[in-house]
C-alpha positions as CSV (number, residue, x, y, z in Angstrom):
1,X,-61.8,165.1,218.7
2,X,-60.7,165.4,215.0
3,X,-59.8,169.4,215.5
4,X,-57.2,167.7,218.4
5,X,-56.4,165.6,216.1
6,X,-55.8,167.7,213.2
7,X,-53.9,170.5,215.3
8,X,-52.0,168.0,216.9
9,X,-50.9,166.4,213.6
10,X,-50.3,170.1,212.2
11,X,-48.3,170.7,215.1
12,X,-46.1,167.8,214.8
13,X,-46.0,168.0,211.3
14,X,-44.0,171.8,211.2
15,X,-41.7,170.5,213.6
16,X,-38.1,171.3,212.2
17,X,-35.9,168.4,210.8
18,X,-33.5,169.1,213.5
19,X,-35.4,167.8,216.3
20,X,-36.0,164.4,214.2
21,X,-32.1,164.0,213.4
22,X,-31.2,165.3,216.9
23,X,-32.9,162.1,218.2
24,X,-31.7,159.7,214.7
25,X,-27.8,160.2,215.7
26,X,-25.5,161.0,218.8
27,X,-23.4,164.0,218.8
28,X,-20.6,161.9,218.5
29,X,-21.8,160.1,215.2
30,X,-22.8,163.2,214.1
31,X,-19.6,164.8,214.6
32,X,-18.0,161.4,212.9
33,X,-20.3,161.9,209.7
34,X,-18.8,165.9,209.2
35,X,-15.6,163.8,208.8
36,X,-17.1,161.5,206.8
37,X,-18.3,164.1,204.9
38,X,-14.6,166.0,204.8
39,X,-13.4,162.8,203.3
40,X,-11.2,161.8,206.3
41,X,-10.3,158.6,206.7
42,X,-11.2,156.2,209.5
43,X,-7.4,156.2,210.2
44,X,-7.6,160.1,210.6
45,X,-10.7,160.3,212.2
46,X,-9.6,157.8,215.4
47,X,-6.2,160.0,215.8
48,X,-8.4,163.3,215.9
49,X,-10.7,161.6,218.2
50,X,-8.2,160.0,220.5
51,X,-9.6,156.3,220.1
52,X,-9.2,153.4,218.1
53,X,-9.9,152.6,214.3
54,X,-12.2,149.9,215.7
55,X,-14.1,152.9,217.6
56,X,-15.1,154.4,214.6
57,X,-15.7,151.4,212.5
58,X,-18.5,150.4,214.9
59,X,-19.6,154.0,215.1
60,X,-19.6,154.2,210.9
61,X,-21.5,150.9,211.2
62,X,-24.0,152.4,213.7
63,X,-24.4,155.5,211.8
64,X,-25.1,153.5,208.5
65,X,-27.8,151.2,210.2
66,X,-29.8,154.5,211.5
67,X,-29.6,155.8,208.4
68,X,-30.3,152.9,206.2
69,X,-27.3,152.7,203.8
70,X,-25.0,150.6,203.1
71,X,-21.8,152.9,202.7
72,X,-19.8,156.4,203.5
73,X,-21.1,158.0,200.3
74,X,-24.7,157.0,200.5
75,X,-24.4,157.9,204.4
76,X,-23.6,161.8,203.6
77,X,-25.7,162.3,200.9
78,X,-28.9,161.1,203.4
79,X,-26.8,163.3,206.0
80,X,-27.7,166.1,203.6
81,X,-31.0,165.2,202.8
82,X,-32.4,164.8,206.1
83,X,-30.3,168.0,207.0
84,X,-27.9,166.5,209.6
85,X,-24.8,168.4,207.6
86,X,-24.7,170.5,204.8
């Protein structure tokens, strides 16, 4: 039982960061962080998207909860860190 285990946590443990962050964000909050990260504007963002500036405030705001800040900037730099953008 503890070589299962141990295999299984080895296993899990080499498991790229991709499939983690896959799950942590949609595509379409990931695709609203690269702006984010491109220092577009709500306002610029919602036209490029075709929807509203409400859209992507409660998208920003979902995106900020999942990854546990509090703002834009703090919200790209964990992007980075957990290898959601470069």
């Amino acid at each position: 039982i503890t070589i299962l285990k141990s295999a299984a946590h080895s296993k899990h443990a080499e498991q790229p960061k991709e499939d983690f962050t896959g799950s942590l964000l949609s595509k379409r909050e990931v695709e609203i962080l690269k702006q984010l990260a491109e220092k577009r504007s709500n306002s610029e963002i919602a036209v490029e998207l075709f929807v509203s500036l409400s859209t992507i405030k409660q998208h920003n705001s979902r995106i900020f909860d999942k990854l546990g800040v509090k703002d834009r900037h703090e919200a790209i730099a964990r992007a980075k860190e957990l290898g959601i953008i470069k």
